[in-house]
N, C-alpha and C positions, 0 to 999 in steps of 0.2 A: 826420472831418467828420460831422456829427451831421445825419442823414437821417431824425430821427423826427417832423420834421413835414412831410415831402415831400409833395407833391401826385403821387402815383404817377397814370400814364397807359398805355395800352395802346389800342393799333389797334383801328378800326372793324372791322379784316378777320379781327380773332381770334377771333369768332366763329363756334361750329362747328368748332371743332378740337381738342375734348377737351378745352381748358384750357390744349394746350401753348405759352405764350408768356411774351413777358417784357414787363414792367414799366421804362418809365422816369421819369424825375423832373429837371426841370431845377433845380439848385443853384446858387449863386454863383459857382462858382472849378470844376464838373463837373458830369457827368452821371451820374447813379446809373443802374443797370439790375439788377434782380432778378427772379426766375423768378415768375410769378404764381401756382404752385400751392405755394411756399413764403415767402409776403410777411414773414414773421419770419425767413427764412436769412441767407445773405450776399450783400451788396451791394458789385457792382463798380462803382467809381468812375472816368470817365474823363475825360480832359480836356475841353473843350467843341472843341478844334480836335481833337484827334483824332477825337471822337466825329462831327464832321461829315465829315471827310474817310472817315470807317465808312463812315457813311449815300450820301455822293455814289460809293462807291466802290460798295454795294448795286446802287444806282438804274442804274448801268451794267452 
């Protein structure tokens, strides 16, 4: 999946944390997430229902 025009996003709250956080990006068919202090590494791809069931599983 070809993630080189993504719209990379990262949390209001990552600020002030040295830099350490990740990058995500919503795509058609997943979610991309990449480490922010390597924006050229590798990008993990997930599904959009996995990648909520992550996020709701977080929040708890």
């Amino acid at each position: 999946m070809d993630v080189s025009k993504a719209a990379w996003r990262k949390s209001s709250r990552s600020s002030g944390n040295g830099g350490a956080c990740v990058e995500v990006a919503g795509l058609s068919a997943a979610i991309a997430v990449r480490d922010s202090k390597d924006p050229e590494g590798p990008k993990l791809l997930v599904g959009r229902d996995e990648f909520a069931a992550l996020v709701a599983s977080l929040k708890r």
